[in-house]
C-alpha positions, 0 to 999 in steps of 0.5 A: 178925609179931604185935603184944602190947599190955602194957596192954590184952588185945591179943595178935595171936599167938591167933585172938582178937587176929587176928580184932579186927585185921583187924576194925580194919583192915576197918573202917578202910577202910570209912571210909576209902572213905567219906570219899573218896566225899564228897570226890567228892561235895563237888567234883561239887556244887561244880563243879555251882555254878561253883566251882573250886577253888585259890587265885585267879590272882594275875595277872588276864589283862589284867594279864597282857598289861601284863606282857607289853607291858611285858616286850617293851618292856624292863621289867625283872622286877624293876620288874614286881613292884613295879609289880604287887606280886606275887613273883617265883614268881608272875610268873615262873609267870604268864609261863611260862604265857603262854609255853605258851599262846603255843606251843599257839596256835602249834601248833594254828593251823599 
């Protein structure tokens, strides 16, 4: 496959146009590499400080045994929306996890 470019001297059909490709392409993940590496840079320091990425929970976890009072009580979802004025993705997300670490307690005490 070549590449022609009609209005600059590009031409990957002579040794010339191949050389300046693959130069481009050389250099293209140099920085590629590199930016990766900063990234991890950036996250290890951010991680040294205590940071975390993501957004913040939107249900704190003594909301989250409200919820799960109220849920075993007879609540409705829908009422603990409004109530704790979250949609229902995120309470829905918010019970699933509390579901999976209900069965890894359960799991790992037996």
């Amino acid at each position: 496959m070549a590449f022609c470019s009609l209005t600059e001297q590009r031409d990957t059909t002579i040794p010339q146009g191949t050389f300046l490709l693959s130069v481009f392409g050389a250099l293209a993940q140099y920085e590629r590499a590199l930016t990766q590496e900063r990234i991890r840079a950036g996250r290890e320091a951010a991680r040294r400080r205590g940071t975390r990425g993501g957004w913040p929970q939107a249900i704190s976890a003594e909301q989250l045994e409200t919820i799960l009072a109220a849920r075993h009580a007879g609540a409705s979802k829908a009422s603990l929306c409004r109530m704790f004025g979250v949609k229902r993705p995120t309470l829905y997300d918010a019970l699933a996890r509390a579901a999976a670490q209900t069965v890894l307690l359960v799991q790992g005490g037996a």
